[in-house]
N, C-alpha and C positions, 0 to 999 in steps of 0.2 A: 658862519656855521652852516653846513650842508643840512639840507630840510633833509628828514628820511622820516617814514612813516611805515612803521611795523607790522604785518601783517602774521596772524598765525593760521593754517591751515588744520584743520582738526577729521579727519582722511577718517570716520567714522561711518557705518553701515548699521541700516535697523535689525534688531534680533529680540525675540519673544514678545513684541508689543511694544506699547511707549513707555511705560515704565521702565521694563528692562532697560532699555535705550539710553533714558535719563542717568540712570543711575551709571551706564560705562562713560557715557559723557563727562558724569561727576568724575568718575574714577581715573580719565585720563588725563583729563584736566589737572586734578588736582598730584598728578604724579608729575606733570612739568612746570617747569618755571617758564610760566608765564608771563611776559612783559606784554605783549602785542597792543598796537591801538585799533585793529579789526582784528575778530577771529569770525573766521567763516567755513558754514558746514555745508554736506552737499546736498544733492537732490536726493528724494525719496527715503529719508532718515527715519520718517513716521511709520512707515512700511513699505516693504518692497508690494507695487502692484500688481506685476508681472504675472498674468496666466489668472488675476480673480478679476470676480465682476464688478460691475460700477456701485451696485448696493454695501459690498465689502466695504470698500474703500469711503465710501458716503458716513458709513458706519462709524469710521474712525476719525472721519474729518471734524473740524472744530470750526470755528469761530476766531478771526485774530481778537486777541485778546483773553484768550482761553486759559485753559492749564497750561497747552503746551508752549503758545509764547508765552505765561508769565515765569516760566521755568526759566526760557531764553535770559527774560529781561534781568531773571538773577544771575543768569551768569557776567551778561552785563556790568549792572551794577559792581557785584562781587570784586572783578578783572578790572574795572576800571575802563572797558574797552567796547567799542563799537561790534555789532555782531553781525552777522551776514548768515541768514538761517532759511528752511522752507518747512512748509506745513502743506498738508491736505486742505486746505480751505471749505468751508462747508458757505452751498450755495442756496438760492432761491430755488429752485430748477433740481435735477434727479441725480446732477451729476458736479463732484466738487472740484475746485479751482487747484492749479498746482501753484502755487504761490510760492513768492520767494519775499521775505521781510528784511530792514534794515532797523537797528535798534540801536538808540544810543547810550554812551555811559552811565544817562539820569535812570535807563530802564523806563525809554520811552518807544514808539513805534514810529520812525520819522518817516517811513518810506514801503509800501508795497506796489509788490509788480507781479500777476498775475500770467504763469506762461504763455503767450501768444501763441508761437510755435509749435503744436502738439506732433509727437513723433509717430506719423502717421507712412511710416517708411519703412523698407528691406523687412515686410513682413510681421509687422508690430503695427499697432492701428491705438496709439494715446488716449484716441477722441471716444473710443468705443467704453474710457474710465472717465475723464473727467473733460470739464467744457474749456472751451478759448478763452482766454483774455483779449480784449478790445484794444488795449492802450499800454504804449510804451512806459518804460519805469521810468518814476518821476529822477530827475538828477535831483543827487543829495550833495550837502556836503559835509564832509570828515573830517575838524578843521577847516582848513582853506580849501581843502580836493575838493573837487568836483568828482561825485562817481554816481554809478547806474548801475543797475540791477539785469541778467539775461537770465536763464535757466537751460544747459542742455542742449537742444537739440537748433534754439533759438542761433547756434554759432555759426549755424550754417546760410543765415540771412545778414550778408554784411550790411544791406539797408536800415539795419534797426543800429547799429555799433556806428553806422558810419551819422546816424541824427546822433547817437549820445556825445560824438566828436564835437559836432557842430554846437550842439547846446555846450558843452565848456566841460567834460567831461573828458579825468586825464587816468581816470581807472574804470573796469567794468568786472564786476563779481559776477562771476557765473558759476553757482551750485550745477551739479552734474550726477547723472546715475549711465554712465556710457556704457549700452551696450557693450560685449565683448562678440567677437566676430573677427572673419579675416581683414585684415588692415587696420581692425578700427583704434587700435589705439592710435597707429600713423595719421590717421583722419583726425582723430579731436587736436595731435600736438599740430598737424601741421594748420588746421582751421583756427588754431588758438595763435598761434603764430601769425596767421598771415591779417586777422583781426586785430593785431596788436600793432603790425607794420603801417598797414593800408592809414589806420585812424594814429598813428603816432599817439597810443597809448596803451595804458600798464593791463594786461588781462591777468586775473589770478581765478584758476580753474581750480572749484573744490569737487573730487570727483569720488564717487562713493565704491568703497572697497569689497562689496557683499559679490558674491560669489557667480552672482550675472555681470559682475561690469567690471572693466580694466583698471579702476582705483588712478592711478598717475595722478595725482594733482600737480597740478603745474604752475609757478607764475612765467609768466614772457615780461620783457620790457618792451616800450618804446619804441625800437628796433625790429623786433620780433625775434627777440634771440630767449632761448628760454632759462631762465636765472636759476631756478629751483622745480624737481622733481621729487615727489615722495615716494615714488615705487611702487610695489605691492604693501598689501598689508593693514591694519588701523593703526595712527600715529599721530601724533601732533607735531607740525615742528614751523619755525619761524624764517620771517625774508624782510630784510630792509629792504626800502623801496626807495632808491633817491628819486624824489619830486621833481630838483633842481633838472634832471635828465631831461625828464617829458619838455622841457622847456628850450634846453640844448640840444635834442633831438626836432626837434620843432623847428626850430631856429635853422639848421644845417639841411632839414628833410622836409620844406614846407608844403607838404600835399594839400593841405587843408585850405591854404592861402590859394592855390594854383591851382582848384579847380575851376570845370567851366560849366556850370551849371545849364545856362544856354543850350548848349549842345545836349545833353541828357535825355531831351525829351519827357516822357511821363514819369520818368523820376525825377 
């Protein structure tokens, strides 16, 4: 019996606060049929940051474990299904964490990963809202997967996708708020692609739809061929994943086996 492992994208953008937010969530949710064993939402769902200050956004940040993940862990529970979410994080320090959470069916928090990568590029400066992350996302597993957590802008550093290969990672969720700009949608499909090829596994790109950013969510396989696109728009919609692939991909394409560490140097 072919493993396949369910994925639903839920291509949602924040609008009036988190309240508002929760309740379109409820509302799109509960207008699909549901099966999925991860649903994963994108980056900056809490609020769009864009053009406010670091005290704004501090304002609205929370504490994991807050209202806004135990909203998550109902939907969890509720679905039955593992979730892939990000919050504002609220820090020590003046400025909060972009965090991304993994949450399981119990409606428990098995996994966060604080963004690394702040998008401090083409004119946008991330760090000027919230602080770094230190440390790569823990690998979880989903079932038997092995997967990890990126955020965004992080896609752009295959050094981080190329350890989650290495530690036994055969999926990487990456929540997304992608700029819009010239190419850029070309830039996240083809960065998602070529992250998917290099490490011989599954990327599923949730990318948020609000009115700054190109929305496309994407999964890639294995390959790096891209499986599923959601367009424009807010949507929910679902992707088998054959597991058994990453494995026959692997097998036929072994990068991971054939590298030469040696030679590398300081990487």
């Amino acid at each position: 019996m072919a493993d396949k492992l369910r994925v639903g994208i839920a291509q949602v953008a924040s609008h009036g606060g988190k309240s508002v937010t929760i309740s379109k969530i409820r509302k799109i949710l509960s207008s699909a049929k549901v099966e999925a064993d991860v649903i994963v939402f994108p980056e900056y769902i809490m609020a769009d940051p864009t053009g406010v200050d670091r005290w704004s956004i501090f304002s609205v940040s929370e504490d994991i474990g807050g209202r806004w993940t135990r909203f998550f862990e109902e939907i969890a529970k509720e679905y039955g299904a593992f979730v892939i979410t990000t919050l504002f994080e609220k820090s020590e320090g003046e400025k909060a964490y972009n965090t991304s959470i993994a949450i399981s069916p119990k409606g428990e928090v098995v996994a966060a990963y604080r963004k690394v990568h702040l998008f401090d590029a083409l004119g946008y400066k991330e760090s000027k809202v919230f602080s770094s992350g230190k440390e790569a996302s823990p690998v979880f597993s989903i079932g038997k997967h092995k997967s990890a957590m990126a955020v965004c802008f992080d896609i752009r550093f295959p050094e981080l996708f190329r350890r989650y290969a290495l530690e036994g990672a055969v999926i990487t969720f990456v929540p997304a708020a992608w700029y819009k700009g010239p190419y850029k949608e070309e830039m996240l499909r083809f960065l998602a692609m070529a992250r998917a090829h290099e490490n011989t596994m599954y990327m599923v790109v949730a990318s948020n739809p609000g009115e700054r950013f190109v929305a496309r969510s994407i999964v890639v396989d294995p390959l790096g061929i891209i499986r599923l696109d959601l367009g424009l728009g807010e949507k929910y919609q679902e992707h088998d994943l054959d597991m058994d692939y990453v494995e026959q991909v692997r097998e036929q394409l072994p990068v991971l086996k054939l590298r030469k560490p040696g030679v590398y140097g300081s990487l």
